[in-house]
C-alpha positions in Angstrom: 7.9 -32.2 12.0 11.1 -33.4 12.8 11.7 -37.1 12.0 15.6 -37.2 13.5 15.6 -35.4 16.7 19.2 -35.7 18.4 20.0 -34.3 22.0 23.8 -33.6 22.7 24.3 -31.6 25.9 27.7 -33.3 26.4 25.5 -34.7 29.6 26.4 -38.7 29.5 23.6 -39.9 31.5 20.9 -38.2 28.9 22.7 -37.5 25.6 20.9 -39.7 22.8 18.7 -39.7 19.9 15.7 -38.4 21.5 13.0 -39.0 18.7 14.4 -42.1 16.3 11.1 -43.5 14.2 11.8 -47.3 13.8 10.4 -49.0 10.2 11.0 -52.8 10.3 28.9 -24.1 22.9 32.2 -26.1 23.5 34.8 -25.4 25.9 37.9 -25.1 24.5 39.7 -27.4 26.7 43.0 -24.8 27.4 42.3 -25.1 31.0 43.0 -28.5 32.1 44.2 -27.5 35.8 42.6 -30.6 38.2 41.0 -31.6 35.9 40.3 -35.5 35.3 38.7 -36.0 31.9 36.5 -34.7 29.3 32.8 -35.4 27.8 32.4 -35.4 24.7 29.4 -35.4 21.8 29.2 -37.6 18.5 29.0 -34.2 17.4 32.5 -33.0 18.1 31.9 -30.8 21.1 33.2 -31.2 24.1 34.9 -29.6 27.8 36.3 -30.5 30.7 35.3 -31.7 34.0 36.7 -32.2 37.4 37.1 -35.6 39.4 33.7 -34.7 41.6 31.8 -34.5 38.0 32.9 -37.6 36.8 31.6 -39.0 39.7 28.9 -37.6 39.5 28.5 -38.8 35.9 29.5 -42.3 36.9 27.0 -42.8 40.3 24.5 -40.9 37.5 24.8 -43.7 34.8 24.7 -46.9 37.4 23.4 -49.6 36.1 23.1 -48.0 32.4 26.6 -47.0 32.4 28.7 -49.0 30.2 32.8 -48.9 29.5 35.0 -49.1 26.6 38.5 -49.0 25.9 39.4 -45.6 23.8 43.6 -46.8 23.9 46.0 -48.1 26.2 45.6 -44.5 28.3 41.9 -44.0 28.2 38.6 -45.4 28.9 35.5 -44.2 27.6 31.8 -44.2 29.9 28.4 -43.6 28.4 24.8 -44.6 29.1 23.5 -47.7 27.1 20.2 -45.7 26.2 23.0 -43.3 23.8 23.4 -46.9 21.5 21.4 -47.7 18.3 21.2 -50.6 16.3 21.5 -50.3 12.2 21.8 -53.6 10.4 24.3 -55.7 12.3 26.3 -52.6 14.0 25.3 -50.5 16.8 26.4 -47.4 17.5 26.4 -44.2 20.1 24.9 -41.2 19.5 25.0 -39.1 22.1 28.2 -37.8 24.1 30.7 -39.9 26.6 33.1 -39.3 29.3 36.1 -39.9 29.2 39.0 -40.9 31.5 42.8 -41.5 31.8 43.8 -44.6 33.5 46.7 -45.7 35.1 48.5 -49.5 35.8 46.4 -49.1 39.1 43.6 -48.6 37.2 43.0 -45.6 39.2 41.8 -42.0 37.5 44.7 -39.7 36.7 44.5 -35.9 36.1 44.7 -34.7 32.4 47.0 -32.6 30.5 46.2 -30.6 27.8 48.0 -33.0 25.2 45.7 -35.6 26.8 42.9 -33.8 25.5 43.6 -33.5 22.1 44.3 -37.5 22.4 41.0 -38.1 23.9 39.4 -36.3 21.1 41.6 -37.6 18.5 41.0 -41.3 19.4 37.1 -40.5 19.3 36.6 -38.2 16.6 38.8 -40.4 14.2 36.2 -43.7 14.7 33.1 -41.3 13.9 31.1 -42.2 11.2 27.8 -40.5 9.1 25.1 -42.0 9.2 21.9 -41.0 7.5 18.2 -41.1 8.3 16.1 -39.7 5.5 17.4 -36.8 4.5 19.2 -36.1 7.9 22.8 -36.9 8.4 24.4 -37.2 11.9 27.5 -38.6 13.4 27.6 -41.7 15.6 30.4 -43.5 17.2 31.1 -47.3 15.8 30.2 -50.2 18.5 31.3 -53.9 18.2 29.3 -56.2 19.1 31.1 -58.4 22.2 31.6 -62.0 20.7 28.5 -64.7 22.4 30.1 -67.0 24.8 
């Protein structure tokens, strides 16, 4: 029996540690044409999707659906059930999508240089984590400072 089960689909809305026991085939992302983002998995894989997806993905998440800042360029969405607590971190485990923003703060179509930044900007904040015997990838959350 599997202690650590982890389901990556790069599907936002479901992607998370499935199983988690509490004690006290990728795109390759040449083909960016009208496209407006990427998802992508703690565990490195990824593809495109077009702007109906992503909204899709969004109206999907609703009121689970949270935001963060990846850079300046590009904001990151995933579901709050993807998020894990360890000590005094949290992190996501699952996959995200993510989006290029603009000034207006409106969605902007993706090149292929803005998918290598996407997945540059996420894959370099992964960290290993182990459970057991089992090691997996998760991406670092902060905690937002109490008011």
């Amino acid at each position: 029996m599997k202690d650590l089960d982890i389901r990556i689909n790069l599907d936002p809305v479901n992607d998370k540690i499935v199983n988690f026991p509490v004690r006290n085939n990728p795109v390759d992302g040449k083909n960016v044409k009208n496209q407006k983002g990427i998802v992508i998995g703690t565990d490195s894989s990824y593809r495109t999707v077009d702007e109906d997806e992503a909204y899709q993905i969004i109206a999907k998440l609703g009121d689970n659906g949270l935001a963060k800042s990846l850079s300046d360029d590009y904001v990151m969405i995933f579901s709050a059930e993807s998020i894990i607590n360890a000590e005094f971190s949290r992190y996501l485990v699952g996959s995200v999508l993510v989006l290029k923003t603009g000034t207006d703060s409106k969605f902007k179509d993706i090149t292929e240089f803005d998918v290598d930044m996407m997945r540059t900007f996420f894959e370099t904040d992964l960290v290993t984590l182990t459970y057991g015997k089992e090691k997996f990838d998760a991406y670092p959350l902060e905690y937002e400072d109490a008011a």
